[in-house]
N, C-alpha and C positions, 0 to 999 in steps of 0.2 A: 488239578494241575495249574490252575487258574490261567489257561489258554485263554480266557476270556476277559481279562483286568483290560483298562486303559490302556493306551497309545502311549510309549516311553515319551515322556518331555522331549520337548525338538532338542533343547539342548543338548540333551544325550545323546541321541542320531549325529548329531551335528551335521542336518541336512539345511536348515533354515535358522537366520540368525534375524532378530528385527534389531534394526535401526532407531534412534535414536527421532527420526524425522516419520517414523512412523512407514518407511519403505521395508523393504525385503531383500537380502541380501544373500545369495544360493553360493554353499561352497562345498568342496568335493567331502563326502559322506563315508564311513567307512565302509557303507554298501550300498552300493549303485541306485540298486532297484529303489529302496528308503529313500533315496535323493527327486528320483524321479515321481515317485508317488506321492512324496512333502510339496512338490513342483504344481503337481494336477490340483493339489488339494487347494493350493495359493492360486492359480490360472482360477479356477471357481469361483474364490473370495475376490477376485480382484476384477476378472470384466464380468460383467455382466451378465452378457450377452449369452457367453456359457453356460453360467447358471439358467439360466432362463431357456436355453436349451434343451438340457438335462430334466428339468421343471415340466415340461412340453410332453418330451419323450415318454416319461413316467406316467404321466396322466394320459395321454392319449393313448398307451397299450392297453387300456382297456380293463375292465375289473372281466368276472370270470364265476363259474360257478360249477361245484362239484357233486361227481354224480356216482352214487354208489351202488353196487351188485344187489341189494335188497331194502325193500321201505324202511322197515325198522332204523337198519345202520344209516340210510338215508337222515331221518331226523338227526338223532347223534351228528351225526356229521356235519350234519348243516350247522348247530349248536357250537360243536368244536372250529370252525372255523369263523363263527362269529364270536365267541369271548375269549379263545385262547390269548393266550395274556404274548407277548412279544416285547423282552428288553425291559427296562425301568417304566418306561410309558405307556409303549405301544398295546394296541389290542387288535386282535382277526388277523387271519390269514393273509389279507389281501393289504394290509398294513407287512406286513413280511414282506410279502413280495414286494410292495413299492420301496420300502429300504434294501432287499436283495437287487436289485435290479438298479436301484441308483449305486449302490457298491460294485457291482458290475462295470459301470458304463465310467465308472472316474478310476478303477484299478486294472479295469480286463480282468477281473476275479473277483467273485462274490464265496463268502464263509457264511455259512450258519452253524445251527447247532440244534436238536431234541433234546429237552430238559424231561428226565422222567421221574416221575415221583416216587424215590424208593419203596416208600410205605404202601402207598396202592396200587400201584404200578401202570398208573395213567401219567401221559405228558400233560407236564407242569404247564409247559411253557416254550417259545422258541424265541433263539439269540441270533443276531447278526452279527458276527465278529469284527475287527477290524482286521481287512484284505491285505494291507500294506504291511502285516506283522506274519505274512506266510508265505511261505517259498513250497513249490514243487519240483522236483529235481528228480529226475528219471534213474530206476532202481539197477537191476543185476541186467537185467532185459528189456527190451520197448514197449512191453505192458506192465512192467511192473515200475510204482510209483512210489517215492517218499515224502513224507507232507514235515516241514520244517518251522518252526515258530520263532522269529529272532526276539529275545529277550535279553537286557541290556547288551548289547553288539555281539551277541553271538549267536547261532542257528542251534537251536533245539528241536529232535527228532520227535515227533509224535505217532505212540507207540499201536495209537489205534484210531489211524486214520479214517477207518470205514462210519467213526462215528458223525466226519462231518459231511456237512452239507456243500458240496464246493463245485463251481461252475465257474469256468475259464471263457474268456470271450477271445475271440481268431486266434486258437492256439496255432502254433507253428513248430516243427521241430525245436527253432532255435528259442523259442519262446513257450514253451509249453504249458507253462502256466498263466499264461492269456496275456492281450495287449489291450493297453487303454486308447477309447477311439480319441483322446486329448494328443496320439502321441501327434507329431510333428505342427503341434499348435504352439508350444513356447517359443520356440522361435519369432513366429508372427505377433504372437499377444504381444513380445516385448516390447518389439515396433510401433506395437499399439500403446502400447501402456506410453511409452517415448513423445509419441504425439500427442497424446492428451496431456502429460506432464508438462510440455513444450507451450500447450494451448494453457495452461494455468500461468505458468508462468509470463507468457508476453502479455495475459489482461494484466498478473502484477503488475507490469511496468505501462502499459499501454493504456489499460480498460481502468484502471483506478488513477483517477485524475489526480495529478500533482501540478503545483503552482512554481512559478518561478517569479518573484517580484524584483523588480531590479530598482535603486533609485540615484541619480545621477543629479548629483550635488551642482548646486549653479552658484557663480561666485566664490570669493573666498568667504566670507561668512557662512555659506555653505558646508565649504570644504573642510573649514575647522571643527565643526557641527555636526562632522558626516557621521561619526559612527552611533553617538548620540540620539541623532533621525531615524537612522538606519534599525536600533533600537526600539523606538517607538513605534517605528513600518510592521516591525515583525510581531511586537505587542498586539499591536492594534490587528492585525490577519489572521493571527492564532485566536484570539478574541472570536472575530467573527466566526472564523470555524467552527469553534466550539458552540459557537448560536445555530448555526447552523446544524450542527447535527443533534442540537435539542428541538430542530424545527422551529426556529426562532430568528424571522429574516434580520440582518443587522447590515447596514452600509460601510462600506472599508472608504475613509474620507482620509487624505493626504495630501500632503502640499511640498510640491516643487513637482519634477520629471521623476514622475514612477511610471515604473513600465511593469505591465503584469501579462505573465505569457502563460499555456498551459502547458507542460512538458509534456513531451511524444505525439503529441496533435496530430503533427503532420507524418508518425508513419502510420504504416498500414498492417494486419494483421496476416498471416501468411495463410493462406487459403488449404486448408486440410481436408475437405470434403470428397476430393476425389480419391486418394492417398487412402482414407479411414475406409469408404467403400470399397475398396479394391483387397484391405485387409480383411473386412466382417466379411467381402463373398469367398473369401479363402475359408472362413470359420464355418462359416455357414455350409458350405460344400462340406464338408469335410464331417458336420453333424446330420446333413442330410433333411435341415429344416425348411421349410419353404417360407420366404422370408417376408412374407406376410404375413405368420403365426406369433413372426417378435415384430410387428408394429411397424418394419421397415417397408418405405411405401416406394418399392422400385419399380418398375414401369416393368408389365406383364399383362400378357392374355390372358382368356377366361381356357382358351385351350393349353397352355402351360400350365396354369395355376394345375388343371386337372393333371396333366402327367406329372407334376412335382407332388400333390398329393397322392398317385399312384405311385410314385416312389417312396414317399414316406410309409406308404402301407405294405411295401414288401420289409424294409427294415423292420417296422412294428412285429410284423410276422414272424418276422428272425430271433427278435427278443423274445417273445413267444413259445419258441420253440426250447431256447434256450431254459426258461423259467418253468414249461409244463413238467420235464421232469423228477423237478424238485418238489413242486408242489405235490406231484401224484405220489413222492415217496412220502412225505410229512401224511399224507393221508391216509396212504398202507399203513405206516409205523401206527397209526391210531385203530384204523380199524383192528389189526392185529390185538396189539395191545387191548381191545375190550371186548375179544373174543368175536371178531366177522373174520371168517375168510376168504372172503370178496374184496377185491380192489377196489377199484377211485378212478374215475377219469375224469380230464379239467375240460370245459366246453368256454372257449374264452367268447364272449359279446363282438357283435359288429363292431367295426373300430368306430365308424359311422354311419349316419344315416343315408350316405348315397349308396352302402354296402345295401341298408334295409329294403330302399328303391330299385335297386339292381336285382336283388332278389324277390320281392314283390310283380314287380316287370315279367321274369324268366316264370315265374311260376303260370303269370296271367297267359304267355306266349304258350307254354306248355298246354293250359288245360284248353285254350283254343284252337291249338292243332291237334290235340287228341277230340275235340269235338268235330274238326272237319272230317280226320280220318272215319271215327266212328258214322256218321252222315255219310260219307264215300263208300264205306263197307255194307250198309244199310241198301244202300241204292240199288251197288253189286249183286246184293243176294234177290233184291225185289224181281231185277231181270233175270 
C-alpha cells in the first residue's frame, strides 16, 4: 500500500514555503494538523536549543534489556534485538526506539511497523513511519478507532490497522491522536528567532565597521579641483583596504582638510540578554530540562539542581511507560513467530547513577536492620 514512501514535498502540503533569503514562510495548509507538524519540524531546524532538548531526552531514557519466559528463546532474543535491521540504516531494537520516541516527542505520535518475511515467516525488519502523514479519528463508538493516511491532500483509510505500531502522547478527547510537547512554543520561538535576526542585523550596520571620509576643499584652487581630489581620496582608501584585508599594512596619505570618521561609533547595541532568557526559561520549562544539561549557566543550588533532576526523572519514566508497550509487542510478535509461547518483559536501566547509590544505600540500611533485629530476637530467646 506503500503507507511507508516518503513525506509528500512541502510544496504539496503547502504548509512551508522557503524564501528566497533562506527564511521560512508558514501559510494556511489544506490540513491543519500538516501545517502544525511542518511547524515543529522547522522549530527543530531552526533553535537550537530544542534540538538539543529532544537530543537530551532520547539519550537519557535510558537503553533497556529483554527478558524472556525461557533460556533458549532468551538467546534468540537477545540476537533479534541486536541485529534486526530498522529503516534503510538503522540496526537493534533500541535504535527503534530512540527514533520511536524522538517521533513521538516532535508529533505527540509515533508509527511503526513489523516487516515479516513472507517466505520464512520471520521479521525482516522494523519501520518507523512518518507520524505527520496519519490521522486517528474516533469510529462508530468511543473504543472503536480509524487510522487515516493523507496522501496527496487527502485522508486514506487503513484497512488494517492492528498492523501498526502507534503510540499517542497526552491524548485528550479533543485530541486523541496525541499532542506534541512543541505545542505553545511557536509562538515564543518566533520572538526568539526575531531577536536574534534583530541582533544580526544591528552588527550589519553597527559591528562591521564602515568609514566615512569627508574632504573639504580650501581655496578656490581647491574648489575647482574638488571632484578630481575627491577622486583620488576614494582611490587611494579603497587601495588601502584592499591591503588591508590581504593583511598588508598600507598608510592612507592626503592632502588638504580630510576628515575620516567611523559610522555608527557612537550608537550602542540594544541589550538582549534579559529578553532571550526570559524566552529559553519559557522553552525550557515547557521541555522539562534542567538548564544545566544545555550549557546554560543560571545561578542555582545544589538542592534545586537535585529536584529539577527529580523531575526530569519522573518525565523519563513517563516516556518509559509510554515505549515498554510497544517494545514488549515487537518482541511477542517474534517469539510467536519462531515458535515460544512465552512473552517478553522490558527491564529499562537506572536512568543514573544516584538511582544506583539510592539503591546501594537502602539495600545496605535493609540488611543492617534485619541484623539488629535478628541480634534483638537472639537475645529475646537467650532470656
Amino acid at each position: 500500500m506503500g503507507l511507508f514512501r516518503k513525506k509528500t514535498a512541502v510544496s504539496e502540503t503547502g504548509a512551508v514555503s522557503k524564501l528566497r533569503d533562506g527564511g521560512f514562510q508558514f501559510r494556511l495548509a489544506p490540513d491543519g494538523e500538516i501545517f502544525q507538524q511542518e511547524l515543529y519540524d522547522s522549530l527543530r531546524a531552526r533553535v537550537p536549543i530544542i534540538d538539543a532538548c529532544f537530543g537530551k531526552i532520547i539519550r537519557l531514557t535510558g537503553g533497556f534489556k529483554v527478558i524472556a519466559g525461557n533460556e533458549r528463546a532468551q538467546r534468540e532474543l537477545e540476537d533479534f534485538c541486536r541485529d534486526v535491521s530498522v529503516g534503510v540504516s538503522g540496526k537493534s531494537l533500541f535504535t527503534f526506539a530512540d527514533m520511536y520516541l524522538d517521533s513521538l516527542l516532535t508529533y505527540g505520535k509515533a508509527v511503526g511497523r513489523i516487516y515479516a518475511d513472507q517466505r520464512t515467516g520471520r521479521i525482516k525488519g522494523l519501520y518507523v513511519g512518518d507520524a505527520s502523514l496519519y490521522r486517528i479519528r474516533e469510529g462508530k463508538n468511543g473504543l472503536d478507532k480509524r487510522v487515516f493516511y493523507v496522501s496527496g491532500g487527502r485522508e486514506v483509510r487503513i484497512t488494517s490497522p492492528e498492523k501498526l505500531l502507534y503510540t499517542a502522547l497526552n491524548p485528550s478527547p479533543k485530541h486523541p491522536d496525541g499532542v506534541s510537547i512543541l505545542r505553545g512554543l511557536p509562538a515564543l520561538s518566533d520572538i526568539l528567532m526575531r531577536i536574534y535576526e534583530c541582533i544580526g542585523q544591528n552588527f550589519d550596520r553597527v559591528g562591521n565597521v564602515r568609514y566615512a571620509v569627508t574632504y573639504r576643499p580650501e581655496g578656490e584652487n581647491d574648489r575647482a579641483r574638488a571632484k578630481e581630489r575627491a577622486e583620488q581620496i576614494a582611490q587611494e582608501w579603497s587601495k588601502g583596504m584592499r591591503a588591508a584585508r590581504n593583511g598588508v599594512v598600507q598608510d592612507f596619505v592626503a592632502v588638504g582638510d580630510v576628515d575620516i570618521k567611523v559610522i555608527g561609533a557612537d550608537n550602542q547595541l540594544i541589550e538582549t540578554e534579559i529578553p532571550v532568557r526570559q524566552l529559553l526559561e519559557q522553552l525550557v520549562a515547557k521541555l522539562s530540562i534542567p538548564p544545566f544539561l544545555l550549557g546554560l549557566n543560571w545561578s542555582t543550588t545544589e538542592r534545586m539542581s537535585a529536584q529539577q533532576a527529580d523531575m526530569l526523572t519522573s518525565e523519563l519514566e513517563y516516556y518509559r511507560r509510554l515505549l515498554t508497550p510497544v517494545l514488549e509487542e515487537i518482541c511477542g510478535v517474534f517469539l510467536r513467530l519462531n515458535g515460544y509461547s512465552c512473552g517478553a518483559a522490558v527491564e529499562w536501566d537506572n536512568i543514573n547513577l544516584q538511582d544506583e547509590e539510592a539503591l546501594a544505600k537502602s539495600r545496605l540500611y535493609n540488611a543492617q536492620a534485619e541484623e539488629i533485629e535478628d541480634r534483638l530476637k537472639n537475645q529475646s530467646e537467650l532470656k
